[in-house]
Structure formats: structure tokens, C-alpha cells
C-alpha positions as CSV (number, residue, x, y, z in Angstrom):
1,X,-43.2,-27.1,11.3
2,X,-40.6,-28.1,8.6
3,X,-36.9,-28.2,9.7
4,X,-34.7,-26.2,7.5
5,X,-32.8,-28.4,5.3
6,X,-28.6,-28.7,5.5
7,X,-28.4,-26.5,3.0
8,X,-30.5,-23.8,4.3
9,X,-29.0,-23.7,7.3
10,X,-25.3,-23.8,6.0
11,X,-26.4,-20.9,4.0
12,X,-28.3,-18.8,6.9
13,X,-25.0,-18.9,8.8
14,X,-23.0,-17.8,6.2
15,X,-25.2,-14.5,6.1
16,X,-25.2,-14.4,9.9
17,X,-21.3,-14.6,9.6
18,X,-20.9,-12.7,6.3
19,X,-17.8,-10.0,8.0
20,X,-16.0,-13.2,10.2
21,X,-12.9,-12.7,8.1
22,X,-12.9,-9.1,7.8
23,X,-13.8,-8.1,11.4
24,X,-10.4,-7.3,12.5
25,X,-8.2,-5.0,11.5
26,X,-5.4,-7.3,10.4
27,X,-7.1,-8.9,7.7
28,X,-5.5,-6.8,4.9
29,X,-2.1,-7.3,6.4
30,X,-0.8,-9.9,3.7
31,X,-1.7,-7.3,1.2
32,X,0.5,-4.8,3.4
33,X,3.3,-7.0,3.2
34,X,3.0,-7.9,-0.4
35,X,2.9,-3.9,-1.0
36,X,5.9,-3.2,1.6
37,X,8.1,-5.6,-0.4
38,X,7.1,-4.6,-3.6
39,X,7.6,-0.6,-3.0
40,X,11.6,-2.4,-1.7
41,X,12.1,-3.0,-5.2
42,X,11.3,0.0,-6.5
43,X,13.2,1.6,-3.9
44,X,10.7,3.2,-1.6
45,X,10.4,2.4,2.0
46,X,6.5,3.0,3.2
47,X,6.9,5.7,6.3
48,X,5.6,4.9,9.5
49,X,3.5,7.3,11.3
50,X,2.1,7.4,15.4
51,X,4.8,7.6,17.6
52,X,5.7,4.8,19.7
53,X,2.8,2.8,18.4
54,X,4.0,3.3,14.6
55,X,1.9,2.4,11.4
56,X,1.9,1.8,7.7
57,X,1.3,5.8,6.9
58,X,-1.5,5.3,4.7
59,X,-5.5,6.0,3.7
60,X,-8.3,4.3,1.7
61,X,-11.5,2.7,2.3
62,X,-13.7,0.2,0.7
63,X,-15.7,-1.8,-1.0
64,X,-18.9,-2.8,-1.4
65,X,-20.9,0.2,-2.9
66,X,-18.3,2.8,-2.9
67,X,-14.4,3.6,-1.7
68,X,-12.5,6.2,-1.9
69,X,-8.6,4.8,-3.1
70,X,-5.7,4.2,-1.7
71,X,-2.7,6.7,-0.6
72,X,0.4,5.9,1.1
73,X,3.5,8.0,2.7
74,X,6.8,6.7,1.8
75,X,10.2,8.1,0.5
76,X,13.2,7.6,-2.1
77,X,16.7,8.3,-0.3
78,X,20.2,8.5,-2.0
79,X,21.3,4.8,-3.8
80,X,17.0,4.0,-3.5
81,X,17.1,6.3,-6.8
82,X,19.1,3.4,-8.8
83,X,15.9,1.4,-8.2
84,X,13.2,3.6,-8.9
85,X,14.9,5.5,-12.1
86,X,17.7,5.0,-15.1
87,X,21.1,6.4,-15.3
88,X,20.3,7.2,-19.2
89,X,17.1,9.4,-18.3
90,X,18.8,10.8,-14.8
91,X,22.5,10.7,-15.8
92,X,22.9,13.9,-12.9
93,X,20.8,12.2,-10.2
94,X,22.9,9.4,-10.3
95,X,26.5,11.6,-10.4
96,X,25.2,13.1,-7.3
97,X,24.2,9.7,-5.1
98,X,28.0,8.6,-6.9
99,X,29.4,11.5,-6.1
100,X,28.3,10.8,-1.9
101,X,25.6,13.7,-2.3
102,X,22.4,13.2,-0.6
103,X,19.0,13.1,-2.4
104,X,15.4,12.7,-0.7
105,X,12.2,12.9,-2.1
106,X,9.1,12.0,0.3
107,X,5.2,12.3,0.9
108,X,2.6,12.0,2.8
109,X,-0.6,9.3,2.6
110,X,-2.8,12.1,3.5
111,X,-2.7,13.7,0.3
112,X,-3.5,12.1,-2.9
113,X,-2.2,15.1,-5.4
114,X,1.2,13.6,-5.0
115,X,2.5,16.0,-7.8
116,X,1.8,19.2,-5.1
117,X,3.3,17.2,-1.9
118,X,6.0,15.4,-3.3
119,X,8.8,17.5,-1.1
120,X,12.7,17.4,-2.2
121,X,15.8,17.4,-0.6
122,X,19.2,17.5,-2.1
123,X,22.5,18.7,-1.8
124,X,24.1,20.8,-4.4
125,X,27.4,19.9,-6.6
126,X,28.8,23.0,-5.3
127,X,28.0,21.6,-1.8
128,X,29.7,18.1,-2.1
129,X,32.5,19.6,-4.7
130,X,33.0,22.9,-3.3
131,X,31.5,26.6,-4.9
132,X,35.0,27.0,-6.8
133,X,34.9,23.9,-9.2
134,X,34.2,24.5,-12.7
135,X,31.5,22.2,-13.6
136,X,29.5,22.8,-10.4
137,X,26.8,25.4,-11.9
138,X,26.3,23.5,-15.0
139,X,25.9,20.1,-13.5
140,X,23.3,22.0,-10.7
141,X,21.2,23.3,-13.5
142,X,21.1,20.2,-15.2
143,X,20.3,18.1,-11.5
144,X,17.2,20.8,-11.1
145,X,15.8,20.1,-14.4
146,X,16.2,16.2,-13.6
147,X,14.9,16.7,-9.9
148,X,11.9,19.0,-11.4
149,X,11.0,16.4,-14.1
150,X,11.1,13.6,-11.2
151,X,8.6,15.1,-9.6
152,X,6.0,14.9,-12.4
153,X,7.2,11.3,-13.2
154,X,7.4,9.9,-9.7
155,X,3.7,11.3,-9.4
156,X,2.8,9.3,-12.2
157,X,4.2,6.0,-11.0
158,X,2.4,6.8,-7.7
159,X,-0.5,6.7,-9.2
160,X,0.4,3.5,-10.5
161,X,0.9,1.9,-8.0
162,X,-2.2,3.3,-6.1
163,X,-4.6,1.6,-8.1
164,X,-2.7,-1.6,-8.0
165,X,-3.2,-1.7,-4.3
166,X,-6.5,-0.7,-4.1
167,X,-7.3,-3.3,-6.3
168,X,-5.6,-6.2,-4.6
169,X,-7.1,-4.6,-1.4
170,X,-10.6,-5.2,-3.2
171,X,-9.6,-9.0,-4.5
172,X,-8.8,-9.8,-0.9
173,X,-11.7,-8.3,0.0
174,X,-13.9,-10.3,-2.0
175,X,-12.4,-13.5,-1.4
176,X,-12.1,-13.4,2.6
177,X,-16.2,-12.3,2.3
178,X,-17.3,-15.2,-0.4
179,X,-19.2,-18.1,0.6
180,X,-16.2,-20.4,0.7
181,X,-13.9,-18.7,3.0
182,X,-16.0,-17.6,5.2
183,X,-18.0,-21.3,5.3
184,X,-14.2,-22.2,6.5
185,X,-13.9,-19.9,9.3
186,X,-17.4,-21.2,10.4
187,X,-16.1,-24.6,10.7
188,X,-12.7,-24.0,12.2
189,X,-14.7,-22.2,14.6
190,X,-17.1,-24.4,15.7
191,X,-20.0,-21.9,14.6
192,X,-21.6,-24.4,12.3
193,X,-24.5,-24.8,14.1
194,X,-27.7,-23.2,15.1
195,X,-30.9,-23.3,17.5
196,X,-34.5,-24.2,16.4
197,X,-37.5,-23.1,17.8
198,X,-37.9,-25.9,19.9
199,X,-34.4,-25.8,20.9
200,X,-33.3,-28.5,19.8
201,X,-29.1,-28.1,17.6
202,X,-29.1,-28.9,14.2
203,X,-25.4,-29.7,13.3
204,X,-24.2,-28.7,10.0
205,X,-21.6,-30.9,8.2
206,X,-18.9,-28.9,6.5
């Protein structure tokens, strides 16, 4: 009988160990952190869910021959506005957070339709400025028509920024599982080697 070349060998193991990178749960956590730090400068922080074992509130699966997206939790609080919006398109939204009013807008990762879970909270001028000043009702009607229009904006972004992630989920994906990296892992792991019929170890050079 014929031993199996290098080649065929090298390749056999790299289908016998085609998951080795992807195996654990960890492997996408560069991708979290890329995503955690990114969402910073936009001014959303990714909620945690579970307790006292907390997690990256999230949801998606993938890839090969289907997946279903990516969601994520995560919320915009007070001076996080300045990052995520402009003064010129939210001139009230940013009077309130100036003013020392509280703003919060936040969601779940459970639920993609982030334009019907997107859930507000806000103090009123009259709140921060008292129900007697002047201005109050005017500048509350105007920060309800900002707040509302927020709502249909921030879901777009969302969005966004879904697909983005998925996507980078899916290169990282694809390059942990090609034959390169995962020929790597084989090596560094001393799996680069396999057993013939009559036993004997045929050793693999990387």
C-alpha cells in the first residue's frame, strides 16, 4: 500500500481539524472588543446582561449556509448624545444635557425592530427649570419632536451598525476556518501528525 504523500496528509488534518480555531467560545472576542470601542465613539455603551456572571447583551448566529444577523443591547445617556448626534439637527437635546437634564435612550439585543423597542427617558424643561418659566412648554414641544425623530434615526444607524458587525463576525469567521490559520494551530499544537495502518507516525513538516 502507497503512503499518502506530505501533502495529503497536511491536507487530511486540516479537514480533521477544520473548527480548531472556532471551538471555543472566545474566538469572536477581538471582534467584541473592536465593536465595544467603536459603539464608545458613537457614544453607546453595549449593556451587559446575566447577573453576576454578566455578558455582552447580544444575538446572532452564523455562517456557513445560513445566519440569522446580529442585535445588540446598549444605551445613549446624557453628554453620550454629543457623540451620537449634532447640535444643528438636535439644538433642544443638547439644551437639555447643557441645561443638567437627564436623557436615556436604550434597547434590548433580543429584539431586532429597534424602531418599536427603542425606550426613552427624559426629564422635562419644566422639570429642571421649574413649571412657571416662560419658555418651558415651548422648548418641551420642540425636545418631543427631536426625541420622536431620534427614535426613527437612531434605528436607522442601528441598523448600520448591525450589518457591519455581522460582517466582520463573518470575515473573522472565514479567516480563523481557512487552511492557513488553522494549518497554524495544528503546528503550535503539536497535531501535525497522524497514524497509518501499520502504525507506524508519519510527521508532517509545517
Amino acid at each position: 500500500m502507497n503512503q499518502p504523500s506530505a501533502e495529503q496528509i497536511k491536507q487530511e488534518l486540516i479537514e480533521e481539524h477544520r473548527t480548531i480555531n472556532v471551538d471555543f467560545d472566545d474566538w469572536a472576542e477581538p471582534v467584541y472588543e473592536w465593536f465595544e470601542e467603536y459603539l464608545a465613539t458613537r457614544g453607546i455603551k453595549w449593556s451587559k446582561e446575566g447577573g453576576t456572571t454578566q455578558s455582552r447583551d447580544m444575538t446572532w448566529s452564523g455562517f456557513c449556509s445560513q445566519g440569522d444577523g446580529f442585535g445588540f443591547g446598549g444605551e445613549i445617556v446624557n453628554k453620550g448624545f454629543k457623540k451620537c448626534v449634532t447640535e444643528h439637527k438636535y439644538p433642544m437635546l443638547y439644551k437639555l444635557i447643557d441645561d443638567g437634564g437627564f436623557v436615556k435612550m436604550y434597547w434590548h439585543g433580543d429584539n431586532r425592530n429597534y424602531r418599536n423597542s427603542i425606550n426613552v427617558e427624559a426629564e422635562s424643561f419644566g422639570q429642571i427649570h421649574g413649571e412657571d418659566h416662560p419658555l418651558k412648554d415651548i422648548w418641551d414641544v420642540e425636545l418631543d419632536k427631536e426625541m420622536e425623530r431620534l427614535e426613527y434615526d437612531l434605528d436607522e444607524d442601528l441598523e448600520s451598525m448591525c450589518k457591519m458587525m455581522y460582517k466582520k463576525l463573518e470575515e473573522e469567521y472565514d479567516n480563523l476556518t481557512s487552511d492557513e490559520a488553522i494549518w497554524e494551530s495544528i503546528v503550535a499544537n503539536d497535531l501535525n501528525s497522524i497514524t497509518n495502518d501499520e502504525r507506524e507516525t508519519a510527521w508532517v513538516s509545517a
